[in-house]
gemmi code that builds the backbone of each chain (N, CA, C; Angstrom):
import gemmi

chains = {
    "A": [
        ("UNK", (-16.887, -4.134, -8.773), (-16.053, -2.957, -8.487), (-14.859, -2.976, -9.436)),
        ("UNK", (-14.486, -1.919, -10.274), (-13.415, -1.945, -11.191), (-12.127, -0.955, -10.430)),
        ("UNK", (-10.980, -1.535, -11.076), (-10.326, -1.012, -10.931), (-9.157, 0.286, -11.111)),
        ("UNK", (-8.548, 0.486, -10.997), (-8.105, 1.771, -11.178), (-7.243, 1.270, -13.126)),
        ("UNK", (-7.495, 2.104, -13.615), (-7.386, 1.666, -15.468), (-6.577, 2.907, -15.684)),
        ("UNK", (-5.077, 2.719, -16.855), (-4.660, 3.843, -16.799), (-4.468, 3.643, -18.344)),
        ("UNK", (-4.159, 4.228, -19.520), (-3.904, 4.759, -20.662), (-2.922, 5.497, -21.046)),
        ("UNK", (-1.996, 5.005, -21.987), (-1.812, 4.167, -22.633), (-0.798, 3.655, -21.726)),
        ("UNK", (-0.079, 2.161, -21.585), (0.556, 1.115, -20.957), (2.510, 1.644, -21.150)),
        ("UNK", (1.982, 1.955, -22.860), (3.499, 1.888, -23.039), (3.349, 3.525, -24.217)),
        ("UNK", (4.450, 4.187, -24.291), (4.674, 4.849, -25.157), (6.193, 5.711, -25.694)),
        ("UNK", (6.038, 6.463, -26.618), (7.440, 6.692, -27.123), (7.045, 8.053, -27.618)),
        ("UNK", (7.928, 8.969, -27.242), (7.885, 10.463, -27.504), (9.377, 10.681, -27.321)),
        ("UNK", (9.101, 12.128, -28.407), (11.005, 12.816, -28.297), (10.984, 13.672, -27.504)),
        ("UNK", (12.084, 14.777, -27.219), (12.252, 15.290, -26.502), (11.715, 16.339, -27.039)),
        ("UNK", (10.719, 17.896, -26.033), (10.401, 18.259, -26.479), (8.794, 18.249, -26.642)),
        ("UNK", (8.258, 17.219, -26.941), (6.907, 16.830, -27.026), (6.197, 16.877, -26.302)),
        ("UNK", (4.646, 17.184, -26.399), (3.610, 16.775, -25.431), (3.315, 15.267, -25.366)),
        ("UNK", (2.957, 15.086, -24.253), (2.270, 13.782, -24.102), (0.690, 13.764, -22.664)),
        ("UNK", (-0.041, 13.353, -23.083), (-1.379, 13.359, -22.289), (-1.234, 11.791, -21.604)),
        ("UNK", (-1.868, 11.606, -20.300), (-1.879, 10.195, -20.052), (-3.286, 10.268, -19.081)),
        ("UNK", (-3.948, 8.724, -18.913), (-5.389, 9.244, -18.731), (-5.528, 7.913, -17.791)),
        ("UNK", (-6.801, 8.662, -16.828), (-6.451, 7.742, -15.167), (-8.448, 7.136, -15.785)),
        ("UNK", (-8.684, 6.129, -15.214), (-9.970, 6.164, -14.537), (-10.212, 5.378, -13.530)),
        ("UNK", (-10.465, 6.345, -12.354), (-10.699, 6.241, -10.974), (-11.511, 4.755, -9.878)),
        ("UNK", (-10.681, 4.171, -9.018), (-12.023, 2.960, -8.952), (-12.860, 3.629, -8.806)),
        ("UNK", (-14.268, 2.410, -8.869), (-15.515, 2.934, -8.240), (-15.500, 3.107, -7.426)),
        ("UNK", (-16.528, 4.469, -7.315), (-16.333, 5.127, -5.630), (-15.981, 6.302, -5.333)),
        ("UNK", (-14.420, 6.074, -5.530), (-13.246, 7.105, -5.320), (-13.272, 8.534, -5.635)),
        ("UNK", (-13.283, 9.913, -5.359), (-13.355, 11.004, -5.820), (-12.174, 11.519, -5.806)),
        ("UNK", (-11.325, 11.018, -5.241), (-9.897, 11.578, -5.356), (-8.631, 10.781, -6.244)),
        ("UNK", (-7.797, 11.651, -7.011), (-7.092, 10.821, -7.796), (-5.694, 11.435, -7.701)),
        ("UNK", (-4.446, 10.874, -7.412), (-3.230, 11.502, -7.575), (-2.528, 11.071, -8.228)),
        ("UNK", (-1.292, 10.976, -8.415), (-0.492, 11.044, -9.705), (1.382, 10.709, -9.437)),
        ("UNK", (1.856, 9.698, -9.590), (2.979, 9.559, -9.371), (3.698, 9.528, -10.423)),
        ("UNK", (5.150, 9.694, -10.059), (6.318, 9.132, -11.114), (7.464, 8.254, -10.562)),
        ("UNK", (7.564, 7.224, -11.084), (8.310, 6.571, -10.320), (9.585, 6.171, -11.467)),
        ("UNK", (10.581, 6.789, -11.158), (11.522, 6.052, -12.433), (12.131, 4.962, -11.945)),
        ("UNK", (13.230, 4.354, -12.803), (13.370, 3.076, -12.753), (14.542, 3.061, -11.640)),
        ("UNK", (13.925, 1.836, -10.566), (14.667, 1.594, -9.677), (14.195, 2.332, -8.283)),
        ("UNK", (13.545, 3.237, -8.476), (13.046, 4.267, -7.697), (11.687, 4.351, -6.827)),
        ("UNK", (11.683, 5.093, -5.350), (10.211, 4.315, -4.879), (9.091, 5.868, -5.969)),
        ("UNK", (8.701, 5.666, -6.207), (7.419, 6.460, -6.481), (7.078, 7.788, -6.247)),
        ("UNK", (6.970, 9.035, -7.161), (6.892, 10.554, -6.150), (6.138, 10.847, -6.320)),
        ("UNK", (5.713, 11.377, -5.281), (4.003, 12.584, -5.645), (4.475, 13.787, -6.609)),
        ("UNK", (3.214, 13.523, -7.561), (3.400, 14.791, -8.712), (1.916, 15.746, -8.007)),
        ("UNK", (0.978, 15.090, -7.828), (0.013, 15.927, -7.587), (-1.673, 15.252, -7.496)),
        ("UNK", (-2.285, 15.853, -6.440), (-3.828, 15.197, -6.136), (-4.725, 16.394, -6.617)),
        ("UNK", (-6.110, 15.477, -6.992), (-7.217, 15.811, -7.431), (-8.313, 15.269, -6.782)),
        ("UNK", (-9.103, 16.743, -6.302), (-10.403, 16.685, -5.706), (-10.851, 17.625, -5.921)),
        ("UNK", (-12.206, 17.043, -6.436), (-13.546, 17.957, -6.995), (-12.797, 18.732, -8.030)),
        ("UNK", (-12.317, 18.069, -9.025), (-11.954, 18.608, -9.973), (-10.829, 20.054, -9.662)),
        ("UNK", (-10.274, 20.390, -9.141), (-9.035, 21.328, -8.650), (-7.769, 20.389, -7.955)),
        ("UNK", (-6.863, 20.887, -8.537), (-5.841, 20.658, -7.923), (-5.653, 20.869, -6.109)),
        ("UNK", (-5.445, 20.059, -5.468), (-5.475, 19.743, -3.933), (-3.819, 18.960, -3.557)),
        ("UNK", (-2.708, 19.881, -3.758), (-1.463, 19.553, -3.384), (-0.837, 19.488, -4.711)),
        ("UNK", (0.723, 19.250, -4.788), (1.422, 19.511, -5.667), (2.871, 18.835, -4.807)),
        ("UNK", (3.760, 17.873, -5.400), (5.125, 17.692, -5.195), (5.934, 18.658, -5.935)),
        ("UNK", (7.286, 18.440, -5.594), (8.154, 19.350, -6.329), (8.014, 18.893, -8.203)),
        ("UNK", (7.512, 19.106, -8.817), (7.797, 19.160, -9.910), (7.375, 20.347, -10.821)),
        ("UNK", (8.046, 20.541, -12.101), (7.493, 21.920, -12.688), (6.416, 22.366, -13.151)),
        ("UNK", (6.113, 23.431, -13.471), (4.711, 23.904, -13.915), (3.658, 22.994, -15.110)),
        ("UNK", (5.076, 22.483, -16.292), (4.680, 21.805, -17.540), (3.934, 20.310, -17.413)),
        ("UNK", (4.355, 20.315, -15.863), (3.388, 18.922, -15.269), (2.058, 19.729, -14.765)),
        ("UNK", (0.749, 18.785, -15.497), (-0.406, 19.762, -15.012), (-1.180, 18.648, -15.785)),
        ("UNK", (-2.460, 18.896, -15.009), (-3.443, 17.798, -14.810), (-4.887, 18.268, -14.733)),
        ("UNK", (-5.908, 17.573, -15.245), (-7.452, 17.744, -14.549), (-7.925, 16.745, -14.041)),
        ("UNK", (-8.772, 16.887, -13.632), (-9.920, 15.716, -13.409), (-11.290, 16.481, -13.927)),
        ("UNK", (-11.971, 15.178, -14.407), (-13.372, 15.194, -14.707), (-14.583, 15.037, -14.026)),
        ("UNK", (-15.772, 15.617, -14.306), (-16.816, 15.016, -13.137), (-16.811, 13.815, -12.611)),
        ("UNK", (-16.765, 12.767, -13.731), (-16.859, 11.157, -12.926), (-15.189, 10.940, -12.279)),
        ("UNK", (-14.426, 11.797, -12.063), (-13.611, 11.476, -11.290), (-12.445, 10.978, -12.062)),
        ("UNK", (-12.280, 10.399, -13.082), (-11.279, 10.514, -14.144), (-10.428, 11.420, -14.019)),
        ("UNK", (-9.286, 11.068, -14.734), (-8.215, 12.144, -14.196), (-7.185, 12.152, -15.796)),
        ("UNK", (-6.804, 13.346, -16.017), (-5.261, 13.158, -17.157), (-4.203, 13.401, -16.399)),
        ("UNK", (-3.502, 13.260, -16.686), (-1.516, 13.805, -16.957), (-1.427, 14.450, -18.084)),
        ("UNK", (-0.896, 15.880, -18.099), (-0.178, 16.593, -19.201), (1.486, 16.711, -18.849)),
        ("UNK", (2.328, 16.309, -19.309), (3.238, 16.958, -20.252), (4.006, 17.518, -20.738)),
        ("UNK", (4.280, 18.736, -20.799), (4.506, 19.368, -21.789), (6.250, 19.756, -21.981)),
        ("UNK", (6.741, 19.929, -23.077), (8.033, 19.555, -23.595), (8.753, 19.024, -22.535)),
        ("UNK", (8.646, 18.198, -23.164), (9.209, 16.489, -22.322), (10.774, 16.544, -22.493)),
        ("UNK", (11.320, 16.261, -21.485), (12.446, 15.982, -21.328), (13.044, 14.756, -21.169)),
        ("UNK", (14.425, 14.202, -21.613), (14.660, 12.816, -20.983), (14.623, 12.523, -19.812)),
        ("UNK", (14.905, 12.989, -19.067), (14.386, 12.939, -17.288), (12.878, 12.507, -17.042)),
        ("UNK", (12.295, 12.741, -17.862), (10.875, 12.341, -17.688), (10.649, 11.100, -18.182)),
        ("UNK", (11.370, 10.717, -18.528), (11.378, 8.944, -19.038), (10.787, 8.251, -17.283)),
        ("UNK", (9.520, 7.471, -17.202), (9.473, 6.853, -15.796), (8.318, 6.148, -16.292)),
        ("UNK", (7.773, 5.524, -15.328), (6.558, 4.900, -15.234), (5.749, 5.818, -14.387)),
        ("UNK", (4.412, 6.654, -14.695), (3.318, 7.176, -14.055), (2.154, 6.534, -13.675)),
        ("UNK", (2.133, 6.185, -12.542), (1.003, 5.815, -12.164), (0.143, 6.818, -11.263)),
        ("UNK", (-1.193, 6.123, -11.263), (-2.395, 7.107, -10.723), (-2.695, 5.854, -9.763)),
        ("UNK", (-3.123, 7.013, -8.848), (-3.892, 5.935, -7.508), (-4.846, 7.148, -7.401)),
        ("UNK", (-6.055, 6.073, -6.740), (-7.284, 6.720, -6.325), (-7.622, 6.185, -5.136)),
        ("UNK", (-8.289, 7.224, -4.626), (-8.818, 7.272, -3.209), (-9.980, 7.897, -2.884)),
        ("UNK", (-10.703, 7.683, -1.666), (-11.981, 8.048, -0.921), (-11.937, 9.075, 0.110)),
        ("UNK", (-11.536, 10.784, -0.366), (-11.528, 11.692, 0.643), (-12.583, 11.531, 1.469)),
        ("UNK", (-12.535, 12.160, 2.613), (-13.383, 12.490, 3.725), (-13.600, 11.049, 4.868)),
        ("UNK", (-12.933, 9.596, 4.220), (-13.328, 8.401, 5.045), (-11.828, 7.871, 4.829)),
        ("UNK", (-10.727, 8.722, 5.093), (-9.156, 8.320, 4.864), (-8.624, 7.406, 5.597)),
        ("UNK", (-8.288, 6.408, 4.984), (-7.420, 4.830, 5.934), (-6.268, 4.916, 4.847)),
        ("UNK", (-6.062, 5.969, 4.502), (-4.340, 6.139, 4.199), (-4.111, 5.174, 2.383)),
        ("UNK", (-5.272, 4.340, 2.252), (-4.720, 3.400, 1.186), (-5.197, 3.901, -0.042)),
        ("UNK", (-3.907, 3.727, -0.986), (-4.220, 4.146, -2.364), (-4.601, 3.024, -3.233)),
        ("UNK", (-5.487, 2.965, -4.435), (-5.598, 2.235, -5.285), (-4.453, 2.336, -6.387)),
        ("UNK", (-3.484, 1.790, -6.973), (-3.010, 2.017, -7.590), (-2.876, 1.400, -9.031)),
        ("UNK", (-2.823, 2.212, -10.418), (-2.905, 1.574, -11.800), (-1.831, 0.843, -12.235)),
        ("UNK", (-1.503, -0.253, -13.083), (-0.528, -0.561, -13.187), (0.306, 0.188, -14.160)),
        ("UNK", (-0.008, 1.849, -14.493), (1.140, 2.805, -14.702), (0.696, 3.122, -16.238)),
        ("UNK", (1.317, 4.097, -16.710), (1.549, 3.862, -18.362), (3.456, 4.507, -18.177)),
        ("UNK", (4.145, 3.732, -18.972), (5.860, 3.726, -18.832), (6.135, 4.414, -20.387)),
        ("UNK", (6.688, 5.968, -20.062), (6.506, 6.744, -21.123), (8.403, 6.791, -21.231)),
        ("UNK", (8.930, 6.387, -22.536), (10.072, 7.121, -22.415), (10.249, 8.122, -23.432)),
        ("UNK", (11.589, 8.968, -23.495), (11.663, 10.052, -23.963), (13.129, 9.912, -24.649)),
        ("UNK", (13.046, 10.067, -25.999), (14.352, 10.027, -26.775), (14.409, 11.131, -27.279)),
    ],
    "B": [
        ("UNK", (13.759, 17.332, 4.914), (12.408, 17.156, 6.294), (11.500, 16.320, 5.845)),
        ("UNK", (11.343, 16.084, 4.248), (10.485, 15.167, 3.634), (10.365, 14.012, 3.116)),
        ("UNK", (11.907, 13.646, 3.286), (12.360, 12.161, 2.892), (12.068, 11.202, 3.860)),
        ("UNK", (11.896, 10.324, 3.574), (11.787, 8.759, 3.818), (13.380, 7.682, 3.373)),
        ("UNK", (13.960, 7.506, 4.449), (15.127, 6.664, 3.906), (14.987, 5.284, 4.148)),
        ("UNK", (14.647, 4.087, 3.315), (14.807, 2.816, 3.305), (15.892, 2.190, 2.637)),
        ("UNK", (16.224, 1.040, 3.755), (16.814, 0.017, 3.854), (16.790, -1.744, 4.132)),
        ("UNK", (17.751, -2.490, 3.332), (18.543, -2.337, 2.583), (17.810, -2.300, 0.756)),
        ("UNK", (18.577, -1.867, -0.041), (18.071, -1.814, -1.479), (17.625, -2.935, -1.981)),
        ("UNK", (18.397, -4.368, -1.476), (18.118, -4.969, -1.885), (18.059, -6.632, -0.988)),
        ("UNK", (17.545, -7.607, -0.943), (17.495, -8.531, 0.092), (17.281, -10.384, -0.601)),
        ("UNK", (18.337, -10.861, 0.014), (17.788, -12.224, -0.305), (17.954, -12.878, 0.679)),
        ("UNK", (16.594, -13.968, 0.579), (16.763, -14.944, 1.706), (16.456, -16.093, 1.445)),
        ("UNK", (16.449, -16.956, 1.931), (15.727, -18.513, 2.090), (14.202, -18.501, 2.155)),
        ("UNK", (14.004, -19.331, 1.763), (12.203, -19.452, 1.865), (12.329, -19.958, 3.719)),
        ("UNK", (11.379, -19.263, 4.198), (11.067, -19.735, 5.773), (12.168, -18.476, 6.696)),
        ("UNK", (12.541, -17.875, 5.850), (13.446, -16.561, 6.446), (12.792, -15.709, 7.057)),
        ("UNK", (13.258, -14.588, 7.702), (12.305, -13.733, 7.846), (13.501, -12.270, 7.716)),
        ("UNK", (12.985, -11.398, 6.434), (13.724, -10.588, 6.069), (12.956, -9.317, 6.504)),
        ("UNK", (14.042, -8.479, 6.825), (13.641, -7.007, 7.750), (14.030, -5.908, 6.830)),
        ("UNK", (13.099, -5.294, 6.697), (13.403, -3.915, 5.641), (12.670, -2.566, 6.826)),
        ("UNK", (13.725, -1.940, 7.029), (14.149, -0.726, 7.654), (13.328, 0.744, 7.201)),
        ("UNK", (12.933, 1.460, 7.279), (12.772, 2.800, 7.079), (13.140, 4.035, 8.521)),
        ("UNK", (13.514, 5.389, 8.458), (13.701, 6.476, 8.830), (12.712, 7.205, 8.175)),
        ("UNK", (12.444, 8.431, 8.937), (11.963, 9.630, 8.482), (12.146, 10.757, 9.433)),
        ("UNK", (11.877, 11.907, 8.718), (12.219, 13.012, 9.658), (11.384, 13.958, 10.195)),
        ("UNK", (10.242, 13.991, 9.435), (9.076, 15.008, 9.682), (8.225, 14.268, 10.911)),
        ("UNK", (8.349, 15.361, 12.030), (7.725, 14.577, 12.960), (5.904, 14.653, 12.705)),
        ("UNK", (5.664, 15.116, 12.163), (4.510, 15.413, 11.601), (3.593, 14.281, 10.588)),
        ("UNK", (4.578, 13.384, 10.573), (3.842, 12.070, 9.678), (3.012, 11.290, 10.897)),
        ("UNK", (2.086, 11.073, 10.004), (1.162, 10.165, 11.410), (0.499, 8.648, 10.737)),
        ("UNK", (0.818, 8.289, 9.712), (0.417, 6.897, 9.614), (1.782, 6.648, 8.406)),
        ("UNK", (1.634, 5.197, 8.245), (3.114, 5.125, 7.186), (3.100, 3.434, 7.215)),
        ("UNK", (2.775, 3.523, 5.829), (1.954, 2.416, 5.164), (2.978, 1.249, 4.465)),
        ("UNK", (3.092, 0.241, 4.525), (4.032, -0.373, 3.453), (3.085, -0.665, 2.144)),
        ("UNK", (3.736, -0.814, 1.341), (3.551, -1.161, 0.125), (4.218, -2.145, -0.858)),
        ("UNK", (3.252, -3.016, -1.443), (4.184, -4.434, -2.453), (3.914, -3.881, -3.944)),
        ("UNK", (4.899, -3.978, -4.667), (5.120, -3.758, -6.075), (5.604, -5.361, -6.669)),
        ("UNK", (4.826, -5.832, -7.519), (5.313, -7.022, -8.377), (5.695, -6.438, -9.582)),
        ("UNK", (6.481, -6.620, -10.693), (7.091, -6.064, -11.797), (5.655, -6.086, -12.644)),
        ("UNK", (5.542, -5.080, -13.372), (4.719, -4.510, -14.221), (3.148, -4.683, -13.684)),
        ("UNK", (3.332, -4.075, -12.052), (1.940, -3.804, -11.666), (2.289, -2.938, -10.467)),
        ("UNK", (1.113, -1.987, -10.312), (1.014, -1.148, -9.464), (1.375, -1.210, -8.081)),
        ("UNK", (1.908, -0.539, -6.612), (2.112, -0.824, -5.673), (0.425, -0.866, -5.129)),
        ("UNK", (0.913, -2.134, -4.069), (-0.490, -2.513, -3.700), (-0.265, -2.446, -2.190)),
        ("UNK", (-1.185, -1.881, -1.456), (-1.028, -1.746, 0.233), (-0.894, -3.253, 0.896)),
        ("UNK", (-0.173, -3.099, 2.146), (0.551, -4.691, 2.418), (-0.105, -4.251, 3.612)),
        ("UNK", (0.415, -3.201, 4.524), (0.101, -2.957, 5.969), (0.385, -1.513, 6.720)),
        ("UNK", (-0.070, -0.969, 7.242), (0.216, 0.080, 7.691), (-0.232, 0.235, 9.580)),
        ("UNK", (0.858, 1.696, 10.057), (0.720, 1.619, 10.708), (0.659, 3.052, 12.054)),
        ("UNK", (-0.208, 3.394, 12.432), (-0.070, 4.604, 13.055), (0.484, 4.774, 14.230)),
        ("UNK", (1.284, 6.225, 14.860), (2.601, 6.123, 15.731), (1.811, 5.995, 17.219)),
        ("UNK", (0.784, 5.933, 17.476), (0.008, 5.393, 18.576), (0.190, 3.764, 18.671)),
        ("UNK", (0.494, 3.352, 18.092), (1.235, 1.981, 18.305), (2.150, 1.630, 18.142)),
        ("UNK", (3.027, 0.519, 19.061), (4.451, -0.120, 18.668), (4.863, -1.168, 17.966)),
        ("UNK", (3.619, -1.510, 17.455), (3.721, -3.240, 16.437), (2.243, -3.666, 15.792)),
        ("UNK", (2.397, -3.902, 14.736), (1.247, -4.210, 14.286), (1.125, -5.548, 13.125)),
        ("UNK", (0.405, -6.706, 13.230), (0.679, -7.988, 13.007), (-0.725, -8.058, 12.032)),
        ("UNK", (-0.476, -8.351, 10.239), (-1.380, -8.963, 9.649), (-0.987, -10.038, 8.819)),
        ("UNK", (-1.469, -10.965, 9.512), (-0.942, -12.385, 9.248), (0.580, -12.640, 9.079)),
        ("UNK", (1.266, -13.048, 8.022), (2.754, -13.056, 8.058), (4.092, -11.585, 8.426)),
        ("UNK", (2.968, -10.937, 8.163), (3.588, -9.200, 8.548), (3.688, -8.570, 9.291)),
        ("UNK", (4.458, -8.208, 10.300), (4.646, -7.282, 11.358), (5.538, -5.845, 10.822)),
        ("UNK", (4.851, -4.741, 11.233), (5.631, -3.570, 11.204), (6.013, -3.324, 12.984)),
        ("UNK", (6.673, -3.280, 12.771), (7.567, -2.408, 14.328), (7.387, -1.093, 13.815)),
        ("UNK", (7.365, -0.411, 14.931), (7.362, 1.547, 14.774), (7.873, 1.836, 15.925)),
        ("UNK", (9.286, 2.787, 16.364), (10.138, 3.615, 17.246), (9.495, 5.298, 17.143)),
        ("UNK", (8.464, 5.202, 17.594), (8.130, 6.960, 17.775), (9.521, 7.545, 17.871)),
        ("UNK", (10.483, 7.757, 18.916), (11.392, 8.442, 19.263), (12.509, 8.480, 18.722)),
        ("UNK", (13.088, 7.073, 17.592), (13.707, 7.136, 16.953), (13.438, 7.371, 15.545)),
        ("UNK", (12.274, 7.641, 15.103), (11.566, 7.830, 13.925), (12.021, 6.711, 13.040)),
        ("UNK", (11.768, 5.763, 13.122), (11.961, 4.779, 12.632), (11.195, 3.484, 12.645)),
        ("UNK", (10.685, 2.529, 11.342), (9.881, 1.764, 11.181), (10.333, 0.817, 10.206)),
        ("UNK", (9.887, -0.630, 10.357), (10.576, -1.679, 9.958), (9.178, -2.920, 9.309)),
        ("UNK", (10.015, -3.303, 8.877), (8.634, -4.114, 8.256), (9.572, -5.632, 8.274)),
        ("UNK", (9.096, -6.226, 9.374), (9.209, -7.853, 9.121), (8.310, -9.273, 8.161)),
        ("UNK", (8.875, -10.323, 7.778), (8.097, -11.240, 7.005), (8.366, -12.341, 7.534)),
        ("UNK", (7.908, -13.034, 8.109), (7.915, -14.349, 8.618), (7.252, -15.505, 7.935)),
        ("UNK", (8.537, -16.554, 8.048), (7.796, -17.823, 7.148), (8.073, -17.227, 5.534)),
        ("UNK", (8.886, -16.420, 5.148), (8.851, -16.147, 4.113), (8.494, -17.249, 2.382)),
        ("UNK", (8.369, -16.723, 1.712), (7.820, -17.588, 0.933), (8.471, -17.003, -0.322)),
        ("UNK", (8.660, -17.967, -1.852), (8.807, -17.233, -3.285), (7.936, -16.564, -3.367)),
        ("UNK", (6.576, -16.403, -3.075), (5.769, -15.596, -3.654), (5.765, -14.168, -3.323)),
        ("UNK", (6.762, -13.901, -2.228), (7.075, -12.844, -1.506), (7.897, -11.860, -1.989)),
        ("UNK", (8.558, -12.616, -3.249), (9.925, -11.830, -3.963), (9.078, -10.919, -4.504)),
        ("UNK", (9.404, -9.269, -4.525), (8.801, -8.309, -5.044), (9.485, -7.131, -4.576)),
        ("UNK", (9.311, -5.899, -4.682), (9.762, -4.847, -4.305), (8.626, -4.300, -3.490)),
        ("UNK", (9.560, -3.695, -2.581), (8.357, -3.221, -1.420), (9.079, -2.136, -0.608)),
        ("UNK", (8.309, -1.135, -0.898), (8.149, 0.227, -0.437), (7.087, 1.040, 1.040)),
        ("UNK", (8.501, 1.522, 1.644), (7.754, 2.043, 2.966), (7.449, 3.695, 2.312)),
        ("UNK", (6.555, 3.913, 3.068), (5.882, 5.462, 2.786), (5.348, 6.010, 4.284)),
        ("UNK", (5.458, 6.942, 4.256), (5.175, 8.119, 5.575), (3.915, 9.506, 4.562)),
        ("UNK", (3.165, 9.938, 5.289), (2.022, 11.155, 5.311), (1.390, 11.873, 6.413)),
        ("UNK", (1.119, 12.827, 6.380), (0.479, 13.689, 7.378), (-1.627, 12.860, 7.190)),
        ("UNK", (-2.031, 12.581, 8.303), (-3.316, 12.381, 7.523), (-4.305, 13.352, 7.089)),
        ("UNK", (-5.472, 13.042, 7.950), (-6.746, 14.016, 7.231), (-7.020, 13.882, 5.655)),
        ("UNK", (-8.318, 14.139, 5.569), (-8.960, 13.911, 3.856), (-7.820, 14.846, 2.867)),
        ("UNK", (-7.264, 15.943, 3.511), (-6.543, 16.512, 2.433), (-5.620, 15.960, 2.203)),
        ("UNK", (-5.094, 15.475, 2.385), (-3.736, 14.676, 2.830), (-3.792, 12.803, 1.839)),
        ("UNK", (-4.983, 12.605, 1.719), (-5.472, 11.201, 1.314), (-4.610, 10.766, 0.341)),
        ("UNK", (-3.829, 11.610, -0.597), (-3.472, 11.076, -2.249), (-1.480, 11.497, -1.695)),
        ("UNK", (-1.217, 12.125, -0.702), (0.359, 12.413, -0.565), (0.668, 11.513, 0.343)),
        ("UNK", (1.215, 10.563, -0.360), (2.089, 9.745, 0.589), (4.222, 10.152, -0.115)),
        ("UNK", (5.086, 9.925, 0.552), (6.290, 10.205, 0.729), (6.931, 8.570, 0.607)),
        ("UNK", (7.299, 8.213, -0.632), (8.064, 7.043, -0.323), (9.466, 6.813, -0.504)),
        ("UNK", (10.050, 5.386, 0.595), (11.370, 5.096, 0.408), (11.647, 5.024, -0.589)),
        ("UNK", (12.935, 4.558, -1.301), (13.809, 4.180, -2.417), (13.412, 2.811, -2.880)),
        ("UNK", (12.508, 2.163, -2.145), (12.559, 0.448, -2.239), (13.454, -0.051, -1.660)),
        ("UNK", (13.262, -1.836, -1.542), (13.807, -2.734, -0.757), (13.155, -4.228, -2.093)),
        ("UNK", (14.445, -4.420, -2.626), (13.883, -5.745, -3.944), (14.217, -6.742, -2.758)),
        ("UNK", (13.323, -7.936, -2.995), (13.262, -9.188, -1.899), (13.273, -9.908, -2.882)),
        ("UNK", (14.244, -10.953, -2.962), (14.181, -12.349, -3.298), (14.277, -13.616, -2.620)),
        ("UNK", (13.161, -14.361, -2.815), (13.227, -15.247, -1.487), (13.174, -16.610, -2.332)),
        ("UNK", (14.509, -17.376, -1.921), (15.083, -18.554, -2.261), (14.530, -19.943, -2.801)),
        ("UNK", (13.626, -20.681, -3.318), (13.160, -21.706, -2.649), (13.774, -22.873, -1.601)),
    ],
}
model = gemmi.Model(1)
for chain_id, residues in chains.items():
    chain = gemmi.Chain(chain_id)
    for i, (resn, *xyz) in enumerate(residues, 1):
        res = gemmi.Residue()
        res.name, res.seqid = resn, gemmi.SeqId(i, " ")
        for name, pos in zip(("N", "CA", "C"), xyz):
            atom = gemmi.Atom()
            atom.name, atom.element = name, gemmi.Element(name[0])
            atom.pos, atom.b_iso = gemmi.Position(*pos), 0.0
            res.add_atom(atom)
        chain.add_residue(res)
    model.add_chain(chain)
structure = gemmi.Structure()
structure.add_model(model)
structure.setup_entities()
């Protein structure tokens, strides 16, 4: 059984920029969501994925936006990045329809923004 | 209505301590509310959770207490240990399959435990 794998670990973008970040789901799992957790901070919901559609949304703006793929894979988009968006994103995956509340979680990719 | 407030930010104790990290919430509508361990440069990993149909719930060194009426939930460690030092986060959610990927978490609680 593998675990939840996220892409890329570390990165560096200006302000302004796109940036893509890319989940793959444990085995199993059909559901994938999406946190940001900045530093010091517990973790926020940006947004879940099932069956490929968006299934909930936290407060964040439109330029945050996401898919998932058939095998359940998932991205993070992006788009003109702000320094505020400097955090660590992690993806957790989960098993809709048999819910015991627990997320798998990646050990993140930590994007900052200059 | 959607916050989660944990306490304290930060905690040290003795090894064999037993350190208590606090949470509130307000949505009476949360129905399970999970703790969670974070070690530095790895993902939060589920520790214990616990639904408001019960008042205590014990897996191995871990007890959560839960106050339905005061909306409030606590996470004890007994026998504490170094290996315990980590950051650890309480979280609250509504359940059901739709619900599976939104959890609501505290601010953290960093534990350092003494040898």
């Amino acid at each position: 059984e593998t675990g939840v794998t996220q892409s890329p670990t570390h990165l560096i973008k200006t302000r302004g920029q796109q940036v893509t970040l890319r989940c793959s789901s444990q085995s199993g799992h059909n559901t994938v969501s999406w946190y940001q957790q900045a530093l010091g901070q517990g973790p926020q919901f940006i947004f879940q994925y099932y069956r490929e559609e968006e299934n909930g949304r936290g407060n964040f703006p439109p330029r945050f936006s996401g898919l998932q793929f058939p095998n359940y894979s998932s991205e993070l988009n992006v788009n003109a990045l702000e320094l505020d968006d400097s955090a660590l994103y992690l993806c957790a995956s989960s098993l809709a329809g048999q819910y015991t509340g627990e997320l798998f979680f990646g050990e993140g990719s930590r994007l900052t923004v200059l | 209505q959607q916050q989660v407030k944990q306490s304290p930010q930060s905690l040290i104790v003795q090894k064999g301590g037993i350190p208590i990290i606090n949470c509130a919430y307000e949505n009476t509508a949360f129905d399970y509310f999970p703790w969670y361990q974070q070690f530095p440069g790895k993902g939060p990993a589920l520790l214990i959770a616990i639904r408001p149909d019960v008042s205590e719930k014990k897996e191995g060194r871990f007890t959560i207490s839960f106050n339905k009426s005061a909306k409030q939930f606590s996470l004890h460690i007994m026998d504490s240990q170094p290996g315990d030092s980590a950051t650890y986060f309480c979280a609250a959610t509504r359940g059901g399959s739709s619900n599976t990927g939104k959890l609501i978490f505290g601010q953290g609680t960093t534990l350092q435990v003494k040898p």
